[in-house]
Legacy VTK file of the C-alpha trace (Angstrom):
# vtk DataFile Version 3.0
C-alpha trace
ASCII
DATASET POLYDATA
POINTS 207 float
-20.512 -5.236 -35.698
-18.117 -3.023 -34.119
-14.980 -3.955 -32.530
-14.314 -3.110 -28.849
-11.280 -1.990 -27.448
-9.277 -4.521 -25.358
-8.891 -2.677 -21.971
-5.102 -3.261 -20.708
-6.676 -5.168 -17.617
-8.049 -8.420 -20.437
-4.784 -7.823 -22.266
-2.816 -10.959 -22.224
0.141 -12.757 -24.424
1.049 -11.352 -27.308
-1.544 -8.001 -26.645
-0.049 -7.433 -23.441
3.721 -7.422 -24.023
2.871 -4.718 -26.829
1.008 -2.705 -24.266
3.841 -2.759 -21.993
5.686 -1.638 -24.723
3.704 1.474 -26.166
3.851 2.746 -22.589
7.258 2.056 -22.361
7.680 3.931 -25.598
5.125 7.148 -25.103
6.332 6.889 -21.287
2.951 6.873 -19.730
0.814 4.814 -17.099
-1.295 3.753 -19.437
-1.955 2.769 -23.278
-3.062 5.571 -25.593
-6.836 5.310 -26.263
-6.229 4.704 -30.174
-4.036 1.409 -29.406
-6.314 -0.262 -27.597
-9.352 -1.917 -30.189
-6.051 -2.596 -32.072
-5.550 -4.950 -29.081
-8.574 -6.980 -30.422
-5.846 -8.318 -33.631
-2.487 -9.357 -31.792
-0.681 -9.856 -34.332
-1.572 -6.619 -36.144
-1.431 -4.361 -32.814
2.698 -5.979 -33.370
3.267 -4.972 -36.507
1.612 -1.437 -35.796
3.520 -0.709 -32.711
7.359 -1.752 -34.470
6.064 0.020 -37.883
5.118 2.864 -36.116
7.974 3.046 -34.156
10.516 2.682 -36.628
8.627 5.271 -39.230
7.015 7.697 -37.211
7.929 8.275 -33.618
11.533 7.520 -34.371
13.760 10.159 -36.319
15.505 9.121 -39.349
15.843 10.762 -42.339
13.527 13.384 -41.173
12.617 14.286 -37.578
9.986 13.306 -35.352
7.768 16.603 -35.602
7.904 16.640 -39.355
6.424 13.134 -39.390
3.800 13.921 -36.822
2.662 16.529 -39.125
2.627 14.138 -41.825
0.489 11.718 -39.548
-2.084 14.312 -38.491
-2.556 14.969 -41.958
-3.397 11.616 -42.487
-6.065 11.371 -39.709
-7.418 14.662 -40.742
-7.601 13.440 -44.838
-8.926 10.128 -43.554
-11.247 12.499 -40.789
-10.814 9.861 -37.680
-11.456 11.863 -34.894
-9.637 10.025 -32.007
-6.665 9.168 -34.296
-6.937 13.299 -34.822
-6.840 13.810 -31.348
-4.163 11.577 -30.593
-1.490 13.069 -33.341
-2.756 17.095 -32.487
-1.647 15.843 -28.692
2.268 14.363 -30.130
2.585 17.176 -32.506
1.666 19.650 -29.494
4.381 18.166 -27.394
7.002 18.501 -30.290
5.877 22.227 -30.401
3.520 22.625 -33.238
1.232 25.480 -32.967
-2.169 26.034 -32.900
-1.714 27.783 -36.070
0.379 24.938 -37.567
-2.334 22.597 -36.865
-4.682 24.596 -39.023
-2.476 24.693 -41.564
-1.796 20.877 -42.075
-5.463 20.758 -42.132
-5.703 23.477 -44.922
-3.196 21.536 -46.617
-4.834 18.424 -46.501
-8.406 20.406 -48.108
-5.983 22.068 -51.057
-4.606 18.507 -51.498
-8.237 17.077 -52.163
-8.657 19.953 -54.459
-5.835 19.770 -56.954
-6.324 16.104 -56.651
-9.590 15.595 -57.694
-9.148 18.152 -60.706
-5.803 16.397 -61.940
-7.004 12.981 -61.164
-10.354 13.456 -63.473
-7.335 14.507 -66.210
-5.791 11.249 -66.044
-9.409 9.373 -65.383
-11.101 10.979 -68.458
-8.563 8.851 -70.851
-8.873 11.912 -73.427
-6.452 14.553 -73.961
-9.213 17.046 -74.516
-8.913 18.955 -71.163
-4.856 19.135 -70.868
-4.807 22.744 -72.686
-7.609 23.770 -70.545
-7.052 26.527 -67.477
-7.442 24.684 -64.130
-8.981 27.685 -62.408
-8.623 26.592 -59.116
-7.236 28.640 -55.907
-4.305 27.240 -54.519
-2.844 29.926 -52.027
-2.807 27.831 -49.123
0.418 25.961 -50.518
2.169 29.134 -50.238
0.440 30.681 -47.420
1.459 28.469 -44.407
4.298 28.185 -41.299
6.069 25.547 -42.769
9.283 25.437 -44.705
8.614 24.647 -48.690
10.136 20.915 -47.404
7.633 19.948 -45.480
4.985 21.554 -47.599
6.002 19.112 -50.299
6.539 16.068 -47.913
2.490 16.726 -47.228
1.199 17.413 -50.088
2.863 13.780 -51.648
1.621 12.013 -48.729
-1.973 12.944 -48.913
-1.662 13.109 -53.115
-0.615 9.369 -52.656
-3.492 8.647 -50.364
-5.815 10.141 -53.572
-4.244 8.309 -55.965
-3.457 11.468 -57.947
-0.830 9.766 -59.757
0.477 13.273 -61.472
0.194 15.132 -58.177
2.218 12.496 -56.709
4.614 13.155 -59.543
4.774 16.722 -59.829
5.507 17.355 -55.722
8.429 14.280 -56.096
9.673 16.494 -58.315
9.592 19.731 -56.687
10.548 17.612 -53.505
13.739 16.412 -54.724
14.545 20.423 -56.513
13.836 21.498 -52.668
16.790 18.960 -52.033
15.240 15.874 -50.371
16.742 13.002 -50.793
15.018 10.019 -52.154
15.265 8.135 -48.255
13.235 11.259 -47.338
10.412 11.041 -49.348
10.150 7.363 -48.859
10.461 7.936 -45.662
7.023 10.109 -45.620
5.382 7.441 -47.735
6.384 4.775 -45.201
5.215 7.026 -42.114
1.944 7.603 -43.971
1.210 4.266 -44.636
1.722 3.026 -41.103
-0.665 6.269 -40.072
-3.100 4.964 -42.869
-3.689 1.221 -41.357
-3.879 2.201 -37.923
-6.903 4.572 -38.801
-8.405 2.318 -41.683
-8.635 -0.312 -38.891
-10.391 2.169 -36.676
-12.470 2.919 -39.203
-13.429 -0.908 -39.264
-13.821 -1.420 -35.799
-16.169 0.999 -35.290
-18.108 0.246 -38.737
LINES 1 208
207 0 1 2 3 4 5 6 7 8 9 10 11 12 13 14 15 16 17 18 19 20 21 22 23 24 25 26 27 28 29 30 31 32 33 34 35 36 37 38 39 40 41 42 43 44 45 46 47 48 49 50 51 52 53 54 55 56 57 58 59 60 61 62 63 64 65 66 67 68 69 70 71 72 73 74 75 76 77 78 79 80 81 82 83 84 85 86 87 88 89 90 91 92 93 94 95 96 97 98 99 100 101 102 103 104 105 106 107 108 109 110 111 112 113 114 115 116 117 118 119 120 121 122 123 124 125 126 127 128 129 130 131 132 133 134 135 136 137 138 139 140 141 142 143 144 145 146 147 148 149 150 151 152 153 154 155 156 157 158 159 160 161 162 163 164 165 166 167 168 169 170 171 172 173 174 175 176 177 178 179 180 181 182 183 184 185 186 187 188 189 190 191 192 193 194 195 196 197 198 199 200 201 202 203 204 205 206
C-alpha cells in the first residue's frame, strides 16, 4: 500500500519542526516535493534532513556541486524520477550544465557496465576468466566535462551501490593517485548513502 505524502498543512511535532527547517535550509515557501511522504516516518524525515545536511548540501571536504553530482547519480542509478528531478534542479542552481547532466547519467550506464562484467569475475568463484579480454567500451570515462576527480568520486559511488567490490577498489585507488584524500572519498560514500535512503524510501512508499 503506498505511502502518502504528509502535506505541510497535517504536519505537526516532530514532522513539522523539520519542515520548518528544510525551508529554512533550501530558503523557500514551501517543502520540496521529495521531503514530504518522508513526513509520514518522523523520526526518519530527522535523521534525513541533519544527514543530508551535513553530507550533501553542506561543503566539506568537497564542495556542494561536486556532491550534487554525486547525488543525481544516485537517483539516476537508482532511476527515481522525482528524486531525479529534484537533484537536476540543485545541481542547475550550482551551475551544472545541460551537458553535465548527461554526462553523470552516461557515467552512471558505464558504471553498470564495468560492474556487472567485474562483479560476475569475483561471483564466478573460478579464476578461469581473469586472463580473459573484457571487451567492453568504456570511452565515456574519458569523454566527459568533469575533472578526472570527480570522475573517480562517481564512478566509486555508484560501483559501491553495485557491490562491485574490485571496481570499488580499483577507482579508490586511482582516486587517491588523483590526490584525494581519504576524508574525500568517504565523504562521497557518506553523501551517497544519505542520497540512497531517501530514494529507497521513495521507492517504498510508492510500492
Amino acid at each position: 500500500m503506498p505511502i502518502p505524502a504528509l502535506p505541510e498543512s497535517e504536519a505537526a511535532d516532530k514532522a513539522a519542526q523539520t519542515y520548518d527547517r528544510l525551508k529554512e535550509m533550501f530558503g523557500t515557501e514551501t517543502v520540496p516535493a521529495p521531503f514530504l511522504t518522508l513526513g509520514r516516518a518522523p523520526a526518519l524525515l530527522g535523521d534525513f534532513y541533519m544527514n543530508f545536511k551535513k553530507f550533501v548540501w553542506k561543503a566539506g571536504k568537497l564542495d556542494r556541486r561536486t556532491k550534487l553530482l554525486i547525488a543525481l547519480s544516485v537517483a539516476l542509478k537508482e532511476a527515481s524520477s522525482v528524486w531525479t528531478e529534484f537533484y537536476t534542479g540543485l545541481a542547475r542552481e550550482e551551475g551544472v550544465t545541460e551537458e553535465e547532466i548527461t554526462d553523470v547519467a552516461a557515467l552512471v550506464a558505464t558504471n553498470a557496465t564495468y560492474n556487472t562484467f567485474f562483479k560476475f569475475r569475483t561471483l564466478s568463484g573460478t579464476d578461469l576468466f581473469d586472463g580473459l579480454p573484457v571487451g567492453l567500451r568504456a570511452h565515456a570515462f574519458q569523454a566527459t566535462a568533469f575533472d578526472e576527480k570527480t570522475v573517480e568520486l562517481i564512478n566509486t559511488a555508484i560501483s559501491d551501490l553495485n557491490a562491485c567490490e574490485p571496481c570499488v577498489a580499483g577507482h579508490v585507488k586511482k582516486a587517491r593517485a588523483l590526490g584525494l584524500e581519504p576524508e574525500a572519498i568517504l565523504e562521497a560514500i557518506q553523501a551517497t548513502a544519505v542520497v540512497y535512503s531517501g530514494v529507497q524510501f521513495t521507492k517504498s512508499a510508492n510500492a
